[in-house]
N, C-alpha and C positions, 0 to 999 in steps of 0.2 A: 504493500500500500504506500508505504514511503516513495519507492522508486515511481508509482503514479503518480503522486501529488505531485513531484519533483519535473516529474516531465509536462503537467500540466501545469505549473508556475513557468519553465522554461516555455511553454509554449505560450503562455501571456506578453511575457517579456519580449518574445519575438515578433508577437503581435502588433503589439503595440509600436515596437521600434518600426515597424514598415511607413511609408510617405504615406502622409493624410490621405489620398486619392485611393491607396490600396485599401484604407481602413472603410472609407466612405465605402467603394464598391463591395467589401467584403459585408457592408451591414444589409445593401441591398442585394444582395445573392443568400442573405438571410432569408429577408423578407417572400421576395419572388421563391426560391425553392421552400421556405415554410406553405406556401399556396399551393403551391405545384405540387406537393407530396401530399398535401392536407388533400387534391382532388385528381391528379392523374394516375393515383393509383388504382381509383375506385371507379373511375368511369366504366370497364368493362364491366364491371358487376351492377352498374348502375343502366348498362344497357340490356344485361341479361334478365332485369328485374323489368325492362320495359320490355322481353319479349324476342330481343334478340339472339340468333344460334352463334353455335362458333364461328361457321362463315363469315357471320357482320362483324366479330369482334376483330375475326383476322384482319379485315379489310380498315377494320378502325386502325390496327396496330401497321397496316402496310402505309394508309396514311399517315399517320403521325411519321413513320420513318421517310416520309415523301419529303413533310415539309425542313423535318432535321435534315435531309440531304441539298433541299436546296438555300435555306437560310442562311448556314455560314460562311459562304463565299463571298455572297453579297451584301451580308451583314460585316464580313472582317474588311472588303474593300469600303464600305461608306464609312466604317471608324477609320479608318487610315485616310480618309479624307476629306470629313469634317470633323473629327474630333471624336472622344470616346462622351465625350459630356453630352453634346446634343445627341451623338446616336444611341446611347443610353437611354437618355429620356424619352425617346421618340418608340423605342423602342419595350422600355415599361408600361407607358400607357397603352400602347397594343395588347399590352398580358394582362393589363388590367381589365381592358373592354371583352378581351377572351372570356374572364372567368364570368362578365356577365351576362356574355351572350348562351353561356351552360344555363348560368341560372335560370335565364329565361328561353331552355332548348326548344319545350314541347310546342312553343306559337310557332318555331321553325317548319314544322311537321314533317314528314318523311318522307323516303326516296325506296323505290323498291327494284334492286335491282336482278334481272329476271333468272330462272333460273341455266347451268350450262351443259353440256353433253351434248351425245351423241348415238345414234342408233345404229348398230351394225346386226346385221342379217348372219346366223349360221348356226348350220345344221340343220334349217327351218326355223330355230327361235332368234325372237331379237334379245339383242342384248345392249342394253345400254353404258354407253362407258363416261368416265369422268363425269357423272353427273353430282351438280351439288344444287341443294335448298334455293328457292328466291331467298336472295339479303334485303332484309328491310335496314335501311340505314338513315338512324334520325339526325336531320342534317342539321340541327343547333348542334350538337354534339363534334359533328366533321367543321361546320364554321367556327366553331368556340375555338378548337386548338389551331385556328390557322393562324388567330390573333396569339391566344395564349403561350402557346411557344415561342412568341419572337421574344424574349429577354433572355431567355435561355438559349436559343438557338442563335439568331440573328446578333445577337450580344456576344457571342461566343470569341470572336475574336478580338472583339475590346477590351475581352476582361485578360485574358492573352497579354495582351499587350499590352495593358496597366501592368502588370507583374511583369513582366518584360524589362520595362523600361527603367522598374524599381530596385530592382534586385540584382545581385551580382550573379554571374555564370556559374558559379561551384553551392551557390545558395538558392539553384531556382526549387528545387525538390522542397525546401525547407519554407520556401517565400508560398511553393502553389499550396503546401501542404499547413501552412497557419492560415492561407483564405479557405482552402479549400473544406480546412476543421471546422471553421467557424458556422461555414455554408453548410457541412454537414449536420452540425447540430439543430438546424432546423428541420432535416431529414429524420432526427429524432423526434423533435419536438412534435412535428407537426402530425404523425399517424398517430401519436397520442390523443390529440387537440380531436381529430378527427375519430377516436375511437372513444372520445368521452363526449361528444355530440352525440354518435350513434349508440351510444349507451342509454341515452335518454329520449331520444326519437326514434322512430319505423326508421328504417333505412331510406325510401324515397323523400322524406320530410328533413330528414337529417341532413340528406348532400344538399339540399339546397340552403340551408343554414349553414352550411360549411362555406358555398359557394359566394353566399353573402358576405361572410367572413374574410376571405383571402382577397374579394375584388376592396376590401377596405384597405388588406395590407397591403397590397400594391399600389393603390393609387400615393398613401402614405410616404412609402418607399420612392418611390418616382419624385413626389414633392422633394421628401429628402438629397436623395443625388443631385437632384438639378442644385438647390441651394450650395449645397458643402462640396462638391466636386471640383477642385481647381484645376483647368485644364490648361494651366502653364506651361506644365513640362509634356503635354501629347507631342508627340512625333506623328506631322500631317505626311502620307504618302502620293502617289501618282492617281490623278481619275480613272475611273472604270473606263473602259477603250470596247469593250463589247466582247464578244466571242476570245478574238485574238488574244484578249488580257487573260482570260482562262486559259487558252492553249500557252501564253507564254508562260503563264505560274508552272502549270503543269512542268515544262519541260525544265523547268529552273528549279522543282524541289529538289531540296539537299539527297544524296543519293542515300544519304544514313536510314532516311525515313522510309523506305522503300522495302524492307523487310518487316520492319515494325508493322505498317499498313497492310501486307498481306496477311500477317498471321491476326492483327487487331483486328480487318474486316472479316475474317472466319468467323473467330469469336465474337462479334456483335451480331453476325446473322447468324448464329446457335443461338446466343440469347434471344435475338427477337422473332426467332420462329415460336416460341413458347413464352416471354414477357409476359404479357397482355393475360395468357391464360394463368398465373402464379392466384391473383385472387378467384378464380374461376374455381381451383382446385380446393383452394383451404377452404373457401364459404361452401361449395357445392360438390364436389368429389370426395374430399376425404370430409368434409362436414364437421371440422372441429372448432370447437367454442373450448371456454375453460371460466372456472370458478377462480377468482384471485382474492386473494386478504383485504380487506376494507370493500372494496366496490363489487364482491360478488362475483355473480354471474355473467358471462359475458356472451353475446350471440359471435357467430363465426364470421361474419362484419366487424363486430366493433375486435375481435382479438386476431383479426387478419391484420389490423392497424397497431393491437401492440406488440406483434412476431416484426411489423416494419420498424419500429420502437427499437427492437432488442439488435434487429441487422445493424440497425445505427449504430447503437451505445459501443459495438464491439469493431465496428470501423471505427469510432472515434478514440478510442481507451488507446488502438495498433498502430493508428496513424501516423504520426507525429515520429513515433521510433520507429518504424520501419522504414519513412524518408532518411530520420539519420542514419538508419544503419544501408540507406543508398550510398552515403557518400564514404561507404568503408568500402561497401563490395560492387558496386555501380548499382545503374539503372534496370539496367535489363535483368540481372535476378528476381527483381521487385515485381519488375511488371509481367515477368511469368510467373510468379507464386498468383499476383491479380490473375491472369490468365488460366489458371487450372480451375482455380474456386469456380470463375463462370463456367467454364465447362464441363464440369461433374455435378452443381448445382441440379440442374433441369433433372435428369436418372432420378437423385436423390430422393428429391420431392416426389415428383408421380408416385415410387414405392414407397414412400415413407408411412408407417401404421398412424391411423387416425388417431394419434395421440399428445394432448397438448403438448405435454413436455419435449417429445420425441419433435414437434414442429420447433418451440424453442431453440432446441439445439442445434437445431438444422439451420435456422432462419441467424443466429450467432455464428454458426461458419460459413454460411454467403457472408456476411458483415468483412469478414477477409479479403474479400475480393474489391472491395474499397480502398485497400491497404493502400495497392501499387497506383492507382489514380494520380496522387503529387507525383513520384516517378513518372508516371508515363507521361503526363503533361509537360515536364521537363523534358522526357526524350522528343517529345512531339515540336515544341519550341526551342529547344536549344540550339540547336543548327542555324534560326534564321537570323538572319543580318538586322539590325536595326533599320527601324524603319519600316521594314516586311514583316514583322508578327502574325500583324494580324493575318496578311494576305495568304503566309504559309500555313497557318491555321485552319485558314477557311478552305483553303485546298486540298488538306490531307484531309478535312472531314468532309469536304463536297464529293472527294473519291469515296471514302468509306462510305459514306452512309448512300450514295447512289447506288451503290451491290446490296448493300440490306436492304433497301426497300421494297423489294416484296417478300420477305423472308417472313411476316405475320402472317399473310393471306397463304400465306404455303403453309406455314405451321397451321393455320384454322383448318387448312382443309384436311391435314393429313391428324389434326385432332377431334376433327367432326367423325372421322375413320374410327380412331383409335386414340383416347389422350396418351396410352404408354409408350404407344408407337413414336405419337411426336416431338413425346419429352426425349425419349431414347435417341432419335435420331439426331436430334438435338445437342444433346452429350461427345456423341461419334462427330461432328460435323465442329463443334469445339475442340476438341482432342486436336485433330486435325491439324487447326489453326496453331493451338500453344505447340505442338510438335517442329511447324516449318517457321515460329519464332526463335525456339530454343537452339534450331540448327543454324539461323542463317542472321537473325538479328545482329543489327549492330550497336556499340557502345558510343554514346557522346562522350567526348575527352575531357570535357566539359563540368562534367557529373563527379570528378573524385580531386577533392582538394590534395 
């Protein structure tokens, strides 16, 4: 307990020592992801309760991965060249209008998308193949995250390149990992917030009390940054030039990055073949609730949100030492210990016995997989030259997340099949990924004092 408290004082001290600008941003990546986990973990269950199959959810999660693939390119190019101050705030108040056009999804009303297949002839019988479910898909729910993700997404390269520009080369791991703690502890905070609403409301009456909630702390947040953000020291880059400016990043990312990227895009499309389904499983498959000390009983809603509670509290406890113990043994050990936890995750769960405790401890070693995050961030931006953060940011994530993008709707379907098939596959198609990182990754020089 000593050696915690000790690393959690050092991690104050660190804290605090960063430029005003990394503090400011670190409070509003509080704000915005306390929202963002208080309601994007739940929307899939929140569509299942209005009637939706796996299909729709997959098609939820292949969108969501649509617009994280196209946001950060053109999010890290307008910070680089108006500034991270207005493209911040411009881009908060989007996540803020997000969360309230969930609030108010159902006036949106639905879209049904028809259903697909095919008829083949033999033997004399038909037989139908590829065929899946009409998707009914409620379109406040797909309009809500096209706003609500721009702070996160779209911001992605400005928050880059605020820590960039602050922090020393052999200190990024240590600089991503004091914002990146701080940002996680609203990762804790908030599926609690969200599981003591739904402790006291139905589930349908609850998210939107939620939803109310988080569109307050956002706009909050937004006020905040715009005020206390001094954007003196932003380093402005070159304007967006249209296509060409993509094809030249492209060909000008650092070469370092180019192994990391292939084994990182495996591993985020094994995760988001099955994401989206993780609350699908705990409230509806294996159907576990738990009784806790003081507050009772809990429905498998509200203790879905304190197994997200427990994944936090054990990424935040590791965090902090495991960036330091980057800068003994590098980077890339880090970010493959991250890279195994995702891909053995998915198996775990599907099999795991419907038992609270046995989800606990499950849900406390995914929490590891957060570990390597401030490493990987470092390896992801340490290569790029000043001035280009954000650009090479937004690059490596416009590549990655354009190959995940349909990886939900593939997982939906092949979980409309079978959910142990899709977890399983899932698992194998991660492996993969961490195996052609551990072979071929390279190390920033950068990363060990």
């Amino acid at each position: 307990m000593d050696d915690a408290d000790g690393g959690f004082r050092s991690l104050l001290r660190q804290f605090f020592a960063l430029e005003r600008d990394v503090l400011v941003l670190s409070v509003a990546m509080f704000a915005f992801s306390l929202g963002f986990q208080m309601t994007s973990r739940y929307v899939p269950r929140y569509m299942s309760v209005l009637g939706a199959g796996a299909v729709s959810i997959g098609l939820f999660g292949t969108f969501g991965n649509l617009v994280s693939a196209v946001y950060p390119y053109p999010g890290g190019a307008l910070s680089d060249r108006i500034g991270s101050r207005l493209a911040l705030t411009l881009f908060g108040l989007a996540s803020t209008a997000g969360f309230l056009v969930w609030l108010f999804a159902e006036s949106f009303g639905t879209l049904t998308v028809p259903a697909v297949g095919t008829t083949v002839e033999l033997a004399g019988y038909r037989i139908v193949v590829g065929w899946l479910d009409p998707a009914v898909l409620p379109v406040g729910i797909f309009l809500g995250l096209v706003f609500a993700q721009a702070w996160k997404s779209l911001g992605l390269g400005a928050t880059f390149a605020i820590v960039k520009q602050a922090v020393a080369p052999d200190q990024l791991a240590t600089g991503f990992a004091s914002t990146e703690t701080f940002r996680r502890s609203a990762f804790l905070l908030g599926p609690l917030l969200a599981a003591g609403v739904l402790t006291v409301f139905a589930f349908e009456t609850g998210f939107r009390v939620v939803l109310a909630i988080v569109a307050a702390f956002g706009f909050a947040a937004t006020l905040l940054q715009y005020i206390l953000y001094d954007a003196s020291e932003d380093t402005l880059g070159k304007s967006f030039g249209g296509v060409s400016t993509v094809i030249e990043d492209l060909r000008s990312m650092p070469a370092e990055l180019r192994p990391l990227l292939v084994g990182d895009t495996l591993v985020r499309f094994a995760n988001g073949m099955v994401y989206v389904f993780f609350v699908i499983v705990v409230t509806e498959f294996l159907e576990v609730g738990a009784t806790l000390p003081v507050v009772g009983r809990l429905s498998p809603d509200a203790y879905f949100g304190v197994l997200l509670a427990v994944e936090m509290a054990v990424a935040l406890l590791v965090m902090v030492s495991v960036s330091r113990l980057s800068q003994r043994v590098g980077l890339k050990p880090v970010v493959a210990l991250g890279f195994a936890v995702y891909a053995v995750f998915p198996v775990l769960l599907i099999y795991a016995p419907p038992n609270a405790a046995a989800l606990a401890a499950l849900f406390a070693f995914s929490g590891l997989r957060f570990a390597g995050l401030p490493a990987h961030k470092a390896l992801v931006v340490g290569p790029a030259e000043a001035g280009s953060a954000g650009r090479v940011t937004g690059t490596y994530y416009l590549l990655r997340n354009v190959v995940v993008v349909p990886s939900a709707a593939i997982g939906g379907a092949i979980y409309a099949f079978s959910p142990e098939t899709a977890f399983g596959t899932a698992t194998a198609v991660g492996l993969f990924g961490l195996a052609l990182f551990v072979a071929f990754g390279e190390e920033f020089e950068g990363a060990v004092a």
